[in-house]
N, C-alpha and C positions, 0 to 999 in steps of 0.2 A: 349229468347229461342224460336226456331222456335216450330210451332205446329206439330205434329206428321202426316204424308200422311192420308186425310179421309179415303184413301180406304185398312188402313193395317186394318186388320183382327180386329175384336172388341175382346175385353175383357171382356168386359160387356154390356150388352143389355138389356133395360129394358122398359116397356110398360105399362100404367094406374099401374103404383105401387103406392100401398096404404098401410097404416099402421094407424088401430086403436087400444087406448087402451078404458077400465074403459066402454064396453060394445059399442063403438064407440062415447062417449063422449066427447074423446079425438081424435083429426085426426091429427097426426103427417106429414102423409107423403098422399098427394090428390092428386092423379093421375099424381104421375112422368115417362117422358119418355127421357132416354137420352141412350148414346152409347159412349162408350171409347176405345179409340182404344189402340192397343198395345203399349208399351213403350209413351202413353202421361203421360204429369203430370197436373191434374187438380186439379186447388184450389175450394171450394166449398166455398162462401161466404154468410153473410146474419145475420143478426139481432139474438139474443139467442133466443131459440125455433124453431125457423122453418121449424124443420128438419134434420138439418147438422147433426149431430150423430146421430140421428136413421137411414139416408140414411148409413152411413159407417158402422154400425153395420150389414146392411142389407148384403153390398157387403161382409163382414166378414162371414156370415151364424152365425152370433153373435143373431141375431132373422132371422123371418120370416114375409113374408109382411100378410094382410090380404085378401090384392086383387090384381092382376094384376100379369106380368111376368117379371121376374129377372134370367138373363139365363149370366154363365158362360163360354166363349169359346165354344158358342153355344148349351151348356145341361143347362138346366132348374136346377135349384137353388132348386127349392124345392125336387128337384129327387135326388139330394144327398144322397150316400149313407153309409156314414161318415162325417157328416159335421167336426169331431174334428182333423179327418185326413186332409182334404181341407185345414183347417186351418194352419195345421203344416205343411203342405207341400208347399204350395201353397202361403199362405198367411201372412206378416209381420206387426206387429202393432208395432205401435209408440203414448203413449200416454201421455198427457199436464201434468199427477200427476206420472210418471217414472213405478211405480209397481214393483218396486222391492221388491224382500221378503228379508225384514230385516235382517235376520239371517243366509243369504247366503253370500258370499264375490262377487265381481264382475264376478270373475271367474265363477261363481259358478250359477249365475244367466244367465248370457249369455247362460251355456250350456241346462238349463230349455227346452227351446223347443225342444232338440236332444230327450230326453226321450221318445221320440213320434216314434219316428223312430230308425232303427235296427245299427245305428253308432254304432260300441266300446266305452267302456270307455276312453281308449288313445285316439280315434281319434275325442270324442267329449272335452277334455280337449286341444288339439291339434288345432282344430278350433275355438273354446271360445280364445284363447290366439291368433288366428291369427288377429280375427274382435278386440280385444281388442286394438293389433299394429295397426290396419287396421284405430281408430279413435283415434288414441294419449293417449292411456289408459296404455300399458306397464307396466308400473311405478306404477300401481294403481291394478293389476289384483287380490289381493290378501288385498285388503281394503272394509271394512261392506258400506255398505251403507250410511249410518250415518256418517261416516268416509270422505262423497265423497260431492264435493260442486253439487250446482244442476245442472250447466252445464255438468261436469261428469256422475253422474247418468243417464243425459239424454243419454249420450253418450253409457253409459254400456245399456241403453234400446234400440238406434239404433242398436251397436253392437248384442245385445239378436235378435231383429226382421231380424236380417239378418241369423241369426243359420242355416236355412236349406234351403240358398239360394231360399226363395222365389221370385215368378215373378211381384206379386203386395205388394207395400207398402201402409197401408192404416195409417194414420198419423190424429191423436185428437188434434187440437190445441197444436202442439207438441214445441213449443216457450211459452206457455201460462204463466210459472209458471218462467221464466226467466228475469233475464235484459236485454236492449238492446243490450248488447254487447255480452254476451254471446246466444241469440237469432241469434242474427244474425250468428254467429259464427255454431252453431248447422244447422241453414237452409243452410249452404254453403254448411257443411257437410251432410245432407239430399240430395242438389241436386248434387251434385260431386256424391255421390252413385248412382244416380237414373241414372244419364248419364251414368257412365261409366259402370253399367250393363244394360245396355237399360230396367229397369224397368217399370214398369208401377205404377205412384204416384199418391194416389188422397187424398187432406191435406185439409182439414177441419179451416178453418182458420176465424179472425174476421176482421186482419192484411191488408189493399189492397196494401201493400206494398210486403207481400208476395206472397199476388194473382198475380203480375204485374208480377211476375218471372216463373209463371207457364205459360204452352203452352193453355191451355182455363179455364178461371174462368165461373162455373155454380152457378150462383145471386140464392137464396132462397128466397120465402118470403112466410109465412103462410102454408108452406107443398108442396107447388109449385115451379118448376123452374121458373122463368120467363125471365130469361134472360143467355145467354149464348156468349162468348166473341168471337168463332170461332164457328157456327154452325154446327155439322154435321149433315149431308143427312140422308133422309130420312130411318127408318131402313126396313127393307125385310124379309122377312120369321118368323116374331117372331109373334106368338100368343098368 
């Protein structure tokens, strides 16, 4: 996959971002700086711990850093003035354990993030059945969870993170809890979406198999990037 033009407009900007917990005991994340641009798809790679999900929680407004700047389409992350809106609007998760609530049917879960926003009832039961055709689920819209093999469920979790056409996919070791075959099956369909709406993907992975399909893999190790597959230039304006 080619990498995305360095000079299309970032998506994210981020500068000495730090993350401590347990009174700064803990340092998850030690002065990360990186920048993404619109519609790339970056693998985040690196050893357990390092970072990788507290960096994607951060891009989520899932937390907050301790220190440094994390700025959205150029506003500042922490000036947020709904982070829960941002989220439903903006932003689609896809994560490695599905999160489905049990006692919903597929349908029924998908349309979960509409509540956030002013759809109708028909037109969020209406869209839940579109993304449901949208991944091969048709057949299944109206089966528990439990009901549904794990490849599925993941599918009804892609199909849910798409509910209110957000612009960034942020994706938790989203193959973790799969077999090879249906892994790889879900990642196709992960990156067939992320093309064909010029999204912007950034997957969180242990897999370099998967990283090699992404447009730049950003290496973790210890709370730091240290390595990145396609550099980009230097950032401007962020303080």
């Amino acid at each position: 996959m080619k990498p995305a033009p360095l000079n299309a407009a970032p998506v994210f900007e981020a500068v000495g971002l730090k993350k401590e917990f347990d009174d700064g005991q803990v340092r998850a994340l030690r002065g990360v700086d990186f920048r993404i641009a619109d519609g790339e798809f970056i693998a985040v790679i690196g050893p357990s711990g390092c970072g990788k999900s507290t960096l994607l929680q951060m891009l989520g407004a899932l937390d907050h850093p301790s220190a440094g700047t994390l700025r959205y389409r150029g506003k500042s992350m922490a000036e947020l003035p709904d982070p829960a809106a941002y989220r439903a609007r903006e932003i689609g998760f896809i994560f490695q354990a599905f999160h489905l609530l049990p006692t919903f049917t597929a349908i029924e879960n998908v349309q979960m993030p509409m509540f956030e926003t002013e759809r109708p009832v028909h037109g969020r039961k209406d869209r839940a059945l579109e993304l449901l055709k949208a991944v091969g689920l048709e057949h299944r819209v109206n089966h528990f969870p439990a009901k549904l093999s794990g490849g599925e469920r993941q599918r009804v979790a892609i199909a849910r993170s798409l509910a209110n056409a957000p612009s960034v996919l942020l994706a938790d070791e989203p193959t973790g809890n799969l077999d090879s075959e249906n892994a790889r099956l879900i990642l196709d369909l992960i990156v067939r979406v992320q093309r064909e709406q010029n999204m912007t993907l950034v997957l969180v992975t242990h897999d370099m198999a998967i990283a090699a399909r992404a447009s730049r893999a950003l290496q973790m190790k210890d709370g730091q990037i240290v390595s990145a597959s396609e550099p980009a230039p230097p950032i401007s304006g962020v303080t």
